[in-house]
PAVO-785170 format. One line per field, with one value per residue (C-alpha): x, y, z; residue number from 0; residue in three letters. Coordinates in steps of 0.02 Angstrom, whole numbers. Layout:
BEGIN
px <- [X / ...]
py <- [Y / ...]
pz <- [Z / ...]
lumgu <- [NUM / ...]
vexlo <- [ala / ...]
//
This chain:
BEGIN
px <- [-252 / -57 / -23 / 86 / 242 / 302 / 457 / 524 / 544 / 345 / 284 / 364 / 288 / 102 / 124 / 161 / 19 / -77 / -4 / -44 / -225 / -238 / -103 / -155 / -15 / 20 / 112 / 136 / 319 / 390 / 299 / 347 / 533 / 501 / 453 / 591 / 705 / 653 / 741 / 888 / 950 / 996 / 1010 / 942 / 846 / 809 / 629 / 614 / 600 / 732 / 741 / 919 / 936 / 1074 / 1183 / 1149 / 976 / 813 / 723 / 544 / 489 / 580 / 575 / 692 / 695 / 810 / 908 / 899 / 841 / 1017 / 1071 / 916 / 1011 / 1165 / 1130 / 1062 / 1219 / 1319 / 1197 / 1297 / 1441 / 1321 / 1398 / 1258 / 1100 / 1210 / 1233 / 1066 / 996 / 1087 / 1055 / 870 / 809 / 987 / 1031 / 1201 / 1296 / 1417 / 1574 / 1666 / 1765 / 1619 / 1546 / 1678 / 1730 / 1699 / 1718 / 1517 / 1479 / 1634 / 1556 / 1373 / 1411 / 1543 / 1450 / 1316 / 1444 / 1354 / 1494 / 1379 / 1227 / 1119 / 1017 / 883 / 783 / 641 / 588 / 404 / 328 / 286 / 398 / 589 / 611 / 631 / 590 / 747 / 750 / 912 / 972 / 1127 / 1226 / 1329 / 1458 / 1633 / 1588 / 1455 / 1452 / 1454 / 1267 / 1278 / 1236 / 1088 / 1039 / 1079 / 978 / 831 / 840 / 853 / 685 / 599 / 595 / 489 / 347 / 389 / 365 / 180 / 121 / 165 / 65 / -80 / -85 / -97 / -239 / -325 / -342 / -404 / -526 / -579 / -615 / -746 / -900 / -847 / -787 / -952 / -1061 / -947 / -912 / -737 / -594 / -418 / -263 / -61 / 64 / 270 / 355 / 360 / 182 / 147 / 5 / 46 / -145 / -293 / -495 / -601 / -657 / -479 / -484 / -643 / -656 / -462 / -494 / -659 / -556 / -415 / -478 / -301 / -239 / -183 / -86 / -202 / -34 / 38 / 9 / 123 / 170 / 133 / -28 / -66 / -25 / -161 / -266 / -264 / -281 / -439 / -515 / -601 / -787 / -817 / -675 / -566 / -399 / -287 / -130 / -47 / 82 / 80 / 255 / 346 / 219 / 79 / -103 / -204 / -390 / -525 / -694 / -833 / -845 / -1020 / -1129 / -1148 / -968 / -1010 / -1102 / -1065 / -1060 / -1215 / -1279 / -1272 / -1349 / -1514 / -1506 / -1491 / -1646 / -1768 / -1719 / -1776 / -1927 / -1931 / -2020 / -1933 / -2020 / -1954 / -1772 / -1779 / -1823 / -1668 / -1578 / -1601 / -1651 / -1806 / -1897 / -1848 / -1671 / -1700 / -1790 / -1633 / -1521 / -1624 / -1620 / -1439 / -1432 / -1542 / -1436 / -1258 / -1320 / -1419 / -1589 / -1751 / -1854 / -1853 / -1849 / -1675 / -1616 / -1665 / -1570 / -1407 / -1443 / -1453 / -1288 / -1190 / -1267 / -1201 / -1039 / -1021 / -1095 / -958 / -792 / -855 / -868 / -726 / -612 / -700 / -631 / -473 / -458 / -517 / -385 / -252 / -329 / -312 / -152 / -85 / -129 / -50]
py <- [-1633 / -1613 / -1499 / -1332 / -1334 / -1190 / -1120 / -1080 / -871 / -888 / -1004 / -853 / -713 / -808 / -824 / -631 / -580 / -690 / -646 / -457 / -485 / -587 / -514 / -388 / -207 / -245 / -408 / -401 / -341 / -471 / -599 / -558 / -576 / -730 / -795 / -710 / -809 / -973 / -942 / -819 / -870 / -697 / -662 / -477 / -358 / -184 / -101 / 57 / 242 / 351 / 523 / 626 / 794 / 918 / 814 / 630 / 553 / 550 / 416 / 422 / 200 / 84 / -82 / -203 / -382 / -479 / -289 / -182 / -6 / 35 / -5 / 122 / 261 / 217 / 252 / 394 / 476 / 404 / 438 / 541 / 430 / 278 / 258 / 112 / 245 / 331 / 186 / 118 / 295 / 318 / 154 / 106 / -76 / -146 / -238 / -213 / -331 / -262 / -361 / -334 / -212 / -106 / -134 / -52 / 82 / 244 / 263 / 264 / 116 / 39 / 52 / 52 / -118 / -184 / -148 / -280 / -401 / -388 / -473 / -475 / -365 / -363 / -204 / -139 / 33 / 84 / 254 / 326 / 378 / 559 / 584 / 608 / 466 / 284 / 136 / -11 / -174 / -249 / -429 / -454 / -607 / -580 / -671 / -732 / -874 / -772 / -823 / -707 / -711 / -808 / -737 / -839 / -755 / -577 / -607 / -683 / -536 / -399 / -515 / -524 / -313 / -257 / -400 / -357 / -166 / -205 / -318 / -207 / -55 / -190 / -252 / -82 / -58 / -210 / -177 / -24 / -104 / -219 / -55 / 7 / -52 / -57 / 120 / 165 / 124 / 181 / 360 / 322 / 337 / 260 / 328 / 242 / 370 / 362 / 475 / 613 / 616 / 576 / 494 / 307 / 244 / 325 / 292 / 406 / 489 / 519 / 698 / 769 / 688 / 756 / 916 / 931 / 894 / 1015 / 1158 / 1219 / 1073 / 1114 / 965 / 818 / 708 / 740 / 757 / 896 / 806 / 954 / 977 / 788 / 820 / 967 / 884 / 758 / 858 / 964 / 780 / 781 / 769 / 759 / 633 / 510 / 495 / 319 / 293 / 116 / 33 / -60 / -125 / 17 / 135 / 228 / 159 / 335 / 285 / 429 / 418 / 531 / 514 / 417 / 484 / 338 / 340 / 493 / 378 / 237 / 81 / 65 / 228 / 120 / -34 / 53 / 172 / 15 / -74 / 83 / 101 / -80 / -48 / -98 / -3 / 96 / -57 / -202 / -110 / -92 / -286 / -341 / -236 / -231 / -71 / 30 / 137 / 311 / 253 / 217 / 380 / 451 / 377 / 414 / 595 / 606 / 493 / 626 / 774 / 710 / 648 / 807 / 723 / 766 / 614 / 433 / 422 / 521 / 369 / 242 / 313 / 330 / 170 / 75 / 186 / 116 / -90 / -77 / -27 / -169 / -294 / -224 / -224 / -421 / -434 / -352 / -455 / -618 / -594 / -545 / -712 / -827 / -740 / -789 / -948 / -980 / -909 / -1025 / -1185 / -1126]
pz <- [-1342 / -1303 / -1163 / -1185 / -1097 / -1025 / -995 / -802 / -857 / -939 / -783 / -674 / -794 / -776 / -577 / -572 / -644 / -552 / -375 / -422 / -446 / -281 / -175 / -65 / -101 / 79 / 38 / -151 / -160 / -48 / -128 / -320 / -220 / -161 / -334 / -435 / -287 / -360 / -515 / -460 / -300 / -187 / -9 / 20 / -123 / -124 / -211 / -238 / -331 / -352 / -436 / -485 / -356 / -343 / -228 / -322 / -292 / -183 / -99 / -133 / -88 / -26 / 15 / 76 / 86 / 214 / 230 / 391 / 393 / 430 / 281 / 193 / 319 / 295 / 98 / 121 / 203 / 63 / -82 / -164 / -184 / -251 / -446 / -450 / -461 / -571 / -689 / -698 / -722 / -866 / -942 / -898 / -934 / -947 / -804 / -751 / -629 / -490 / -441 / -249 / -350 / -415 / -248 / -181 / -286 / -192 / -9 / -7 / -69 / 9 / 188 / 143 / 33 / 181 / 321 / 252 / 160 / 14 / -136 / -288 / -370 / -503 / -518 / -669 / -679 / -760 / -802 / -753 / -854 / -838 / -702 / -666 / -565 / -599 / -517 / -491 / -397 / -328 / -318 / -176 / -155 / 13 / 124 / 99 / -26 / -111 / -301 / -463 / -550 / -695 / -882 / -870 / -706 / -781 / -926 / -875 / -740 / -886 / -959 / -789 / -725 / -853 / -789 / -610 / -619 / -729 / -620 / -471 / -560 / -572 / -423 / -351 / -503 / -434 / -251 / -296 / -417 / -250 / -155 / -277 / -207 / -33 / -37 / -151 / -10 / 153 / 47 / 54 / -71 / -89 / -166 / -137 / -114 / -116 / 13 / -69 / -100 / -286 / -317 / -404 / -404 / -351 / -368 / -468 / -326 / -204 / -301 / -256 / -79 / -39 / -109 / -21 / 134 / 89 / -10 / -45 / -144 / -315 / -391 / -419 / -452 / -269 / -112 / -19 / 156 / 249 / 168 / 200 / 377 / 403 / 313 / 435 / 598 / 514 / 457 / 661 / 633 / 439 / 366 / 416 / 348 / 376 / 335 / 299 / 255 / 68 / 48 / -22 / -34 / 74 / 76 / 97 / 137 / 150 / 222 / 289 / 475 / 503 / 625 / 721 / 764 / 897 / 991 / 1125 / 1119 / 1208 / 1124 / 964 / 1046 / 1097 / 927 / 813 / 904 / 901 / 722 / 705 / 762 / 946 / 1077 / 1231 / 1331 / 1204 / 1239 / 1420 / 1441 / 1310 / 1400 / 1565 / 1598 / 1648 / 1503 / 1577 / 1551 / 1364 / 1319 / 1421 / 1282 / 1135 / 1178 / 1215 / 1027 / 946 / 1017 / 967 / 788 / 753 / 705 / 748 / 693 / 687 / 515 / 522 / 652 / 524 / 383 / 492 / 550 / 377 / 341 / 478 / 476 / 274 / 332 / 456 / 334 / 190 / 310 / 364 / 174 / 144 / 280 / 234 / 61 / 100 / 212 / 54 / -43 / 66 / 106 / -95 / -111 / 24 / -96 / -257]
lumgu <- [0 / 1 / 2 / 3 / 4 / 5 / 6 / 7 / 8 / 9 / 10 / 11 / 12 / 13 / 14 / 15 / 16 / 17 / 18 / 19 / 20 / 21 / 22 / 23 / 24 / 25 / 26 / 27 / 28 / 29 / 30 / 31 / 32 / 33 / 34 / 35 / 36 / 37 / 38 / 39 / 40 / 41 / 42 / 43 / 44 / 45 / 46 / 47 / 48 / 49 / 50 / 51 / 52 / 53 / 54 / 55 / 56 / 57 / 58 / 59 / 60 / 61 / 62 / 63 / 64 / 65 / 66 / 67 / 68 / 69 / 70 / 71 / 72 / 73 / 74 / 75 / 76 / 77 / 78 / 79 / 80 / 81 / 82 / 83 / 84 / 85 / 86 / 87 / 88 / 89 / 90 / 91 / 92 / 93 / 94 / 95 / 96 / 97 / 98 / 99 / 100 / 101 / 102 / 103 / 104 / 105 / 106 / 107 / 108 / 109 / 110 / 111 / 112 / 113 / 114 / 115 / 116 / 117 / 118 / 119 / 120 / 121 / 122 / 123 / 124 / 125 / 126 / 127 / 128 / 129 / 130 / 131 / 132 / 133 / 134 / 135 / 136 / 137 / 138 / 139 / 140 / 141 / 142 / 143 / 144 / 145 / 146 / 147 / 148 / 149 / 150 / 151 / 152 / 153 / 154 / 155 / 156 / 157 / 158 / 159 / 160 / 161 / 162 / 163 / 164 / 165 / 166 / 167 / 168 / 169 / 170 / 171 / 172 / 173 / 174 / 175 / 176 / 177 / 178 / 179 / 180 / 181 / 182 / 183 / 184 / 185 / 186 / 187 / 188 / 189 / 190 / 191 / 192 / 193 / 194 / 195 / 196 / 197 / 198 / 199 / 200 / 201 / 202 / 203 / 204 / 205 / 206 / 207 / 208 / 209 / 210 / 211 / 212 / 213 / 214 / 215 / 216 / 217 / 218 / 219 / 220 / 221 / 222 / 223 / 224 / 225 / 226 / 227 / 228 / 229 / 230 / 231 / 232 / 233 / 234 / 235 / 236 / 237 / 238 / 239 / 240 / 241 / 242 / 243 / 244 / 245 / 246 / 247 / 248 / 249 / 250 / 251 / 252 / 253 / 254 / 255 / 256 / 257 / 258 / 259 / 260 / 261 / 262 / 263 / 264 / 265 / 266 / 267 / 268 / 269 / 270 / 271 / 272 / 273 / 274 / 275 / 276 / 277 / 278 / 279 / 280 / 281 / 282 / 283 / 284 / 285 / 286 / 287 / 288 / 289 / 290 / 291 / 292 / 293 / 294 / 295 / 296 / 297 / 298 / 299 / 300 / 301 / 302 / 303 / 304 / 305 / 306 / 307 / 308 / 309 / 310 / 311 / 312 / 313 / 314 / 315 / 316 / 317 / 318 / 319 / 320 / 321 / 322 / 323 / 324 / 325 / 326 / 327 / 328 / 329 / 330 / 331 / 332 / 333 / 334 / 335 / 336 / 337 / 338 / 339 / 340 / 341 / 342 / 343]
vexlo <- [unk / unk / unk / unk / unk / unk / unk / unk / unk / unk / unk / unk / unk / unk / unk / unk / unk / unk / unk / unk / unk / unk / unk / unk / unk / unk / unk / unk / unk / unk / unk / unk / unk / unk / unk / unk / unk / unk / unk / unk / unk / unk / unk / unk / unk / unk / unk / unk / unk / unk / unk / unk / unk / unk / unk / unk / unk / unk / unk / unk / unk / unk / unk / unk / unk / unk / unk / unk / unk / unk / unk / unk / unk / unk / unk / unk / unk / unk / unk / unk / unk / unk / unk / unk / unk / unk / unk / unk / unk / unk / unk / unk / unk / unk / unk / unk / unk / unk / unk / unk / unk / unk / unk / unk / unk / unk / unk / unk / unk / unk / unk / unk / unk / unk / unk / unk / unk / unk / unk / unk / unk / unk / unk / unk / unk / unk / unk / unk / unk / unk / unk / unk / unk / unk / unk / unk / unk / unk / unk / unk / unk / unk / unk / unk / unk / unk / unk / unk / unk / unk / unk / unk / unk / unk / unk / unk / unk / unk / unk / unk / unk / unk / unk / unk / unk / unk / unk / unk / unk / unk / unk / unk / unk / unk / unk / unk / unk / unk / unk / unk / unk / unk / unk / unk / unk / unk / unk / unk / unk / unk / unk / unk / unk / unk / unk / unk / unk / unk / unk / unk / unk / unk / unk / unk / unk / unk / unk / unk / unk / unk / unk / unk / unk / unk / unk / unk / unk / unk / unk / unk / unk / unk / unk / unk / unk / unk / unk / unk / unk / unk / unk / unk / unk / unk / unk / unk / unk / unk / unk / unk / unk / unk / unk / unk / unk / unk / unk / unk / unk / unk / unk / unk / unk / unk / unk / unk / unk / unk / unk / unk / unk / unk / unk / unk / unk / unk / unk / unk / unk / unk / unk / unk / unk / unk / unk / unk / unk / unk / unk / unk / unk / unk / unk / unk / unk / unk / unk / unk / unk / unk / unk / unk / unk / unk / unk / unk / unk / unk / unk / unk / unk / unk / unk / unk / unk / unk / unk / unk / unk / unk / unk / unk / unk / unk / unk / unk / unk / unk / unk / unk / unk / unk / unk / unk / unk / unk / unk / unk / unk / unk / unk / unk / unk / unk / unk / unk / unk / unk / unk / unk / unk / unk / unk / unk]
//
């Protein structure tokens, strides 16, 4: 049988798609970068989503690659005055390449663009769908001897963004996809969010569970920030909300507040073994301490969970030992991922 031979832009295309059902959201963005760097050399790259406003256009994600956060500040006290957004919003899916000149052709862009001595760009948008806002990526090339991108570079480029911005939408599909059973069994739910607070990806369940949370949501597509922010501070006692970090984007996770969580940690050391089916004795000689002391901490457990009988205690306890078992699970995979990532 003869082998296929593929080219370096379907090679690239392949390893995308594979990185986005491996790569954990957290690291996915940098590492699609790092890829399309093998085949068009830059220096710094910007992700994001932009969408037009009165005064020019509004950050909603962002993430840079080898750029400072000054330079995200600095933009947006010059947004206005950045032709680029302009150009690629009204020509989506074309890439268009900036020289020094375009670079510096308003005032904006002049000091935004000079402060970082960016020479070169290369920058595509795509629209989303639904919404008025696109997402772009752009390529920079900086320093005195930077080089022009070639018309190789600008069309495999043009080729690439449409690949880059699906396999970003499915690696944000697949994570959630990983979270199904996990969050199935902890109650939990997991949505990604931009700054703004539209919802990109969400499980089948982020509605209910939010809107159980927060009575007075009305848009299931977004997430008001102030809403997102009460939601948080009435979350004490029935839900947890976490916030993280996934490149560009927010990583919303939602679960109910387990019982066993009230207690200490030696609350939950004595709770687990009665549930087990030790005796108050059995405990106290593990443990080191005298019998009275146990029944001590089995009433104060029975108060702060709200039970009245041991068969309450085992049914928290099975809740909580799952939830343990599926975040070892949950890490463990997570490690072989990266372990397998590491030898391709």
């Amino acid at each position: 049988m003869v082998a296929m031979a593929f080219s370096t832009e379907e090679t690239l295309i392949g390893d995308l798609y594979q990185a986005a059902l491996k790569e954990p959201a957290a690291s996915f963005q940098q590492r699609a970068l790092q890829m399309l760097g093998r085949s068009i050399g830059f220096d710094q790259a910007w992700w994001g989503i932009l969408s037009p406003n009165s005064h020019g256009f509004s950050l909603r994600s962002s993430f840079r690659h080898e750029l400072p956060l000054a330079f995200e500040e600095h933009w947006k006290l010059v947004s206005a005055d950045d032709t680029l957004a302009s150009d690629v919003h009204r020509a989506p899916k074309t890439t268009i390449h900036y020289t020094p000149a375009d670079l510096s052709s308003t005032p904006g862009l002049k000091s935004l663009n000079g402060e970082q001595g960016i020479q070169h760009a290369l920058c595509t948008s795509i629209f989303l769908p639904g919404q008025d806002a696109f997402f772009f990526i752009t390529l920079f090339r900086s320093g005195q001897y930077a080089q022009p991108f070639t018309p190789h570079a600008i069309s495999l480029k043009q080729q690439l963004t449409s690949h880059i911005y699906l396999s970003w939408k499915a690696n944000l599909e697949a994570e959630i996809e990983r979270m199904h059973i996990p969050n199935m069994l902890l109650k939990a739910s997991t949505a990604f969010i931009d700054d703004t607070g539209l919802i990109l990806c969400a499980d089948s369940a982020f509605a209910d569970m939010f809107r159980e949370l927060c009575p007075k949501w009305r848009t299931p597509d977004h997430i008001a920030l102030n809403l997102l922010n009460s939601a948080s501070m009435s979350a004490n006692g029935q839900f947890q909300i976490r916030s993280s970090l996934a490149g560009g984007l927010q990583r919303l996770d939602i679960s109910r507040d387990l019982i066993f969580n009230r207690l200490t940690a030696r609350e939950k050391e004595i709770a687990l073994l009665y549930a087990d089916g030790k005796s108050y004795k059995d405990i106290a000689f593990d443990l080191a301490l005298s019998p009275t002391t146990v029944r001590h901490y089995l009433r104060l457990i029975y108060a702060k969970a709200e039970i009245t009988d041991k068969s309450e205690l085992v049914r928290l306890s099975d809740e909580y030992s799952s939830m343990l078992t599926m975040k070892e699970m949950t890490g463990a995979a997570e490690k072989a991922s990266e372990f397998l990532l590491s030898r391709m």
